[in-house]
N, C-alpha and C positions, 0 to 999 in steps of 0.2 A: 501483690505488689504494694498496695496500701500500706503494709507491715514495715516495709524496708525500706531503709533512711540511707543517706549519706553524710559523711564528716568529712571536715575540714579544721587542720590547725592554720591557725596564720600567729603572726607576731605585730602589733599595729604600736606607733606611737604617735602622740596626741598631745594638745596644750590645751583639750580641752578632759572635763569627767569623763576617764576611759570607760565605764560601764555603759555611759551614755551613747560612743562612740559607738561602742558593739555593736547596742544596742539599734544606732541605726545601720552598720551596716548590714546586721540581720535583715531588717525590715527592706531595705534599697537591697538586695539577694533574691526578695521571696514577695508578700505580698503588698509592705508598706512600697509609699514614695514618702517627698518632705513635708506634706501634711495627713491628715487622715481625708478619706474620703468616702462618700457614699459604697456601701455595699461590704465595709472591710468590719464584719462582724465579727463580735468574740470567736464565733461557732466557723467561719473562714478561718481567723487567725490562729485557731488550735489547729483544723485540718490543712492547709497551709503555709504559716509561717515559721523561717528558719528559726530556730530555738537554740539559745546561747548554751553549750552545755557543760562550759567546762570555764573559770574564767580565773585569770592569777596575773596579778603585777609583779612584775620583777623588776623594775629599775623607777626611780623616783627620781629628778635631777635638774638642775637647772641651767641651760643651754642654751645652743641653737637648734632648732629644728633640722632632722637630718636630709628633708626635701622641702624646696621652695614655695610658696604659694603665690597666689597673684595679688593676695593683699600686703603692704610690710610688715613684717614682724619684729618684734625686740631681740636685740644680740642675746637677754638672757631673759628666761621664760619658763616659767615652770614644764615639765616635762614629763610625761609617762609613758613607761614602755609597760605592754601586758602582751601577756600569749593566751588567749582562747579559742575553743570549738565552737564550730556550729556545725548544728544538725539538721536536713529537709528529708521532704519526705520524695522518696523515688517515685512517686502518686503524680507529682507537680510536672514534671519532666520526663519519668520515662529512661530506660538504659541506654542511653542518648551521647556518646563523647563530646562529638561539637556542642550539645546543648550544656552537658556538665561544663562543659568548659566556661561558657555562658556565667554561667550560675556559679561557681566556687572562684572565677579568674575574671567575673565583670566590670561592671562601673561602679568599683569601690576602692582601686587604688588611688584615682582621684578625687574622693572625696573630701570636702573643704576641710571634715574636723580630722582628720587624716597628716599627720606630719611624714609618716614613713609606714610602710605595711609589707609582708612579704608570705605569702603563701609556704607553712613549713610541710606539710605532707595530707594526704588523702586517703579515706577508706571507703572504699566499693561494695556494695551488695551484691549475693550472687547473681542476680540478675543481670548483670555489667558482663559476669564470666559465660553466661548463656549467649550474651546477645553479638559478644567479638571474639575471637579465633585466639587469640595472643601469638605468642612465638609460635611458628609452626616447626622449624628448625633448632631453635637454642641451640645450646653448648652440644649435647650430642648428634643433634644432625647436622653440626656444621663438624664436629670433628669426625664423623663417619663421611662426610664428602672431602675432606682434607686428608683420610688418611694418618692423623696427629691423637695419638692418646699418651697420658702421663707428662703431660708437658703444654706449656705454651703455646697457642699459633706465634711462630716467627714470622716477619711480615714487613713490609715497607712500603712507603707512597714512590710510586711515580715523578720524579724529580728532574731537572724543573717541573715546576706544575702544568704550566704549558708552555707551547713551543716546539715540540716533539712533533713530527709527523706520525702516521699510523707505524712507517716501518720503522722510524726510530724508536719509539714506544716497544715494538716488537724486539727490536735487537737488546733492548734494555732487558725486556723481559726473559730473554733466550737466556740470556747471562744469568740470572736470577734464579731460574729455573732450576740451569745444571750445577746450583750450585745447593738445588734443596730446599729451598723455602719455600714456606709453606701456605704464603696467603702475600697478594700484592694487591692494591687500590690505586682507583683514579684519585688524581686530587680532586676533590669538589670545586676548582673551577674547569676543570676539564668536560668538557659538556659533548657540545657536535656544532664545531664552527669549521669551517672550509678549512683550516689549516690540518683538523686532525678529528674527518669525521667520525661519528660514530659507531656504525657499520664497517668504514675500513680498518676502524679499531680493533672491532670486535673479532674480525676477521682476522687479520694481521696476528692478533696477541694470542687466540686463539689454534692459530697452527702452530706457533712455538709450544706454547700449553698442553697441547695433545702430541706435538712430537714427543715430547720432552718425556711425556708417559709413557707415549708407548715404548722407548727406550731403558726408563726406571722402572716402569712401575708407579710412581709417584706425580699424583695430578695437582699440580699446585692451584692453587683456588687465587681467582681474580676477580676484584668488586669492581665491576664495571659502572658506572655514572652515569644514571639512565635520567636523571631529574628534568622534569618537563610536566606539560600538563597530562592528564589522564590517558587520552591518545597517543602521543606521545609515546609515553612510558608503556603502554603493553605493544606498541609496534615495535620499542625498541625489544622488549622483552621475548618476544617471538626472534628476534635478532639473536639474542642469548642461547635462547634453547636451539636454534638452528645448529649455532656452532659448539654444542656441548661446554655452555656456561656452567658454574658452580656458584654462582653468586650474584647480586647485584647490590648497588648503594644507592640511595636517593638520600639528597637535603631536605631533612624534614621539616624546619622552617619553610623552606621553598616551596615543599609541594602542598604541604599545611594539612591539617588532621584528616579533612575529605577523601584529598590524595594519596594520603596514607593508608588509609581504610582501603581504599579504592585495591591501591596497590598489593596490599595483601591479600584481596581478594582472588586477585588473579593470577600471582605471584607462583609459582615451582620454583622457586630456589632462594633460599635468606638472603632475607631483605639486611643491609648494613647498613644501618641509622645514622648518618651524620649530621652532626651537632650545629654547622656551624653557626651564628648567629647567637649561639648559648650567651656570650656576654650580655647582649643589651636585656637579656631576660631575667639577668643575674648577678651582674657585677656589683651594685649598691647592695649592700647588706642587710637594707629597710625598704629593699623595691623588690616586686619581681616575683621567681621560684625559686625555691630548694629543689638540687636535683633530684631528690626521692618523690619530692610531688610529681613534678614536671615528667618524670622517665616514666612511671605508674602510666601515663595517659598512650604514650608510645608505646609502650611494652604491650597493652590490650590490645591497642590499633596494629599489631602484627610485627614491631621491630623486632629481630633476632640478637642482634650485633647493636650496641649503643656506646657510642666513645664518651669518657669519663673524664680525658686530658691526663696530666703524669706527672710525676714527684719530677719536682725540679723545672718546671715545662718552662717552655717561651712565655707564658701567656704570666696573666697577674692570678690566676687562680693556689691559693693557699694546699700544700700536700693534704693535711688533716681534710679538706674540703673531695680531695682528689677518693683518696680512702674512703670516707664517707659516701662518695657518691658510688662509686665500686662497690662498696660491699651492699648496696642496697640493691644493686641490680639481681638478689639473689634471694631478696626475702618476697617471701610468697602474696603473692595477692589475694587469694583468695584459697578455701578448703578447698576446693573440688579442681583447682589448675594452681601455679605459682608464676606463672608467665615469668618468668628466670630468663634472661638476655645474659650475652655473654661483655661483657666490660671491657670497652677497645685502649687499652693503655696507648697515647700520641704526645705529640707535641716536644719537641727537642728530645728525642729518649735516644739512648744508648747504649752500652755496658753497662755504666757507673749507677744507675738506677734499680739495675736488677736485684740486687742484692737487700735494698728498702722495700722496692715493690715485693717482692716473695713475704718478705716480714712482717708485711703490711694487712696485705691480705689472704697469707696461709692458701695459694688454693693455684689450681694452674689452670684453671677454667678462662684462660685468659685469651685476648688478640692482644700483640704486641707489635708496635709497628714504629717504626724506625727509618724516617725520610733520612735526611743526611746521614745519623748513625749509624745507617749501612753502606747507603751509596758514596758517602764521602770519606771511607776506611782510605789507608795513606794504599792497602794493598787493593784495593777495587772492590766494587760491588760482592763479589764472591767472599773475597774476606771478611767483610761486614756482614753477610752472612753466618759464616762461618765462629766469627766472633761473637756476636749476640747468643746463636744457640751454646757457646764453649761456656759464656757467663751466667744463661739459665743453669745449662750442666752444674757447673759450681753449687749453684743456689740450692740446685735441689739434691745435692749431695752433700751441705753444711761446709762444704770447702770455702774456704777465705779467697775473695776472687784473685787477692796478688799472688795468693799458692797458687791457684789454678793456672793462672796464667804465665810461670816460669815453665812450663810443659807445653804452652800452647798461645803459639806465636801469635798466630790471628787479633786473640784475647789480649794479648800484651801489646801489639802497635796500638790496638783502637783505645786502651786504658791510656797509653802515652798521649797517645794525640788529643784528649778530652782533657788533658790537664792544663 
């Protein structure tokens, strides 16, 4: 273990000497603090201190700082931006997530000579691949439990979010069902409040579910919303397995890395990772995470399913941002596993998306899910079904969706009504 290290890129900007910055935030990571102190010998500081291993400025300018401090600053102020690694040793910590976390996401975004900083991505030693499970399900054991190859999961939230009783829930879902689709989700505020417990959820959504099978053939997979603390969450989970679950969701902000481990631990059935929270971790473009770093710590801790958000979305996140985070949920972590999650395309999606998303990222390894874009088609729930799989259809036969859609109605009310 002595042998193997860990890296980290970040991007930090400074109105102070960026080498010197680095410089301490190596030291505040690993063995310095802000002065020297008894016992922090050379022969400590080889075995270990973080080690700058890579260091490049790219921007020189004279500004504002792009985060505040507590002392005032001048309107214009010299400025550098730099992107460097650092390196520790896996010796110090151990194959540790909560402690990784520690140590590459600590007490160094506020540091004073620090204007702005943002964690760009992470590299793990095998030892990280020994020590957590990663995906147990990904893309092929969620599509061999959903019954879905050569194509998209088609999918939709639960809408409203709440407010539904269990058998309203249930009647939604009945319709969903017989209409084919392939994957439904609770909204992440949907929990287990008196109005629409958990259990009579699970209950409720799961007779239509296994009717609906036993009649096709075709078991539609439901991410039920189990987020709670650790108890919790395997009482609910036993609740799942009772009624021949295919799935579950937890907010992984909410139940936090512990709970996630936890979760997977004791998990039979893929876990679907929701994001929500992702903005305050990432909105500012000099705070924070890159999703390729961020989803790396989740995808070990056992997420299957990790939503990415989507071209065009409600939200303020940028498509090339959208893309980027998508195609990362595919690159390998490590030689001996790739912990590969499958990329939950959300937020405002529709038809009109499809067509960018496929060309985006080449691949149909995808969950696609569509709250209003289904549920709110002018022909019902069914049609919105029906619709979204007509406009993959298109994509992945090179057809132009407005061809496709003079043959197929569905496809053409839901293009109209998105205009």
């Amino acid at each position: 273990m002595s042998q193997h290290r860990i890296e980290a890129d970040y991007l930090v900007e400074t109105s102070d000497d960026p080498e010197r910055t680095v410089a301490t935030i190596a030291g505040e990571q690993s063995s310095g603090t802000f002065v020297r102190v008894p016992g922090e010998t050379p022969k400590l500081l080889e075995r270990a201190a973080a080690r700058v291993v890579k260091f490049e400025v790219v921007d020189r300018f004279i500004g504002q700082r792009a985060l505040p401090t507590a002392h005032p600053t001048p309107d214009n102020e010299h400025l550098t931006r730099a992107k460097f690694t650092l390196s520790w040793p896996l010796a110090t910590l151990g194959p540790s997530l909560p402690n990784l976390m520690a140590t590459v996401a600590g007490n160094l975004f506020e540091l004073r000579q620090v204007s702005g900083l943002r964690l760009l991505d992470i590299r793990l030693p095998e030892p990280f691949a020994v020590a957590y499970s990663g995906p147990r399900f990904g893309t092929e054991g969620t599509r061999r439990l959903a019954g879905v190859r050569g194509r998209p999961l088609i999918g939709t939230i639960i809408k409203p979010s709440v407010g539904f009783s269990a058998q309203d829930t249930a009647a939604l879902v009945s319709k969903l069902c017989a209409a084919g689709i392939d994957f439904i989700k609770d909204d992440e505020l949907q929990s287990d409040g008196p109005n629409c417990p958990f259990d009579d959820r699970v209950a409720a959504v799961m007779r239509e579910v296994n009717a609906c099978a036993d009649r096709t053939g075709k078991k539609t997979m439901y991410a039920f919303n189990l987020t709670g603390d650790v108890e919790e969450m395997k009482r609910r989970h036993e609740v799942l397995l009772k009624h021949g679950a295919t799935c579950l969701m937890a907010s992984i902000n909410s139940v936090g890395l512990a709970g996630m481990i936890e979760l997977a631990k004791f998990s039979q059935l893929p876990i679907h990772a929701h994001r929500n929270g992702w903005g305050y971790l990432s909105r500012h473009p000099l705070l924070g995470w890159s999703f390729a770093a961020w989803s790396k710590i989740w995808r070990l801790a056992g997420a299957d399913h990790m939503h990415v958000n989507g071209l065009a979305n409600k939200f303020s996140e940028p498509d090339d941002s959208v893309i980027e985070s998508a195609r990362s949920c595919f690159e390998p972590m490590f030689e001996s596993k790739a912990c590969a999650v499958m990329p939950v395309f959300s937020s405002g999606q529709s038809v009109t998306q499809v067509p960018d998303t496929y060309a985006a990222v080449n691949t149909t390894d995808l969950i696609v899910t569509a709250g209003g874009g289904i549920l709110a088609h002018p022909g019902g729930p069914e049609a919105g079904v029906r619709a979204l799989r007509e406009a993959w259809d298109a994509a992945l036969q090179g057809v132009p969706q407005a061809d496709y859609a003079r043959t197929h109605p569905a496809l053409s009310m839901a293009m109209r009504a998105a205009v």
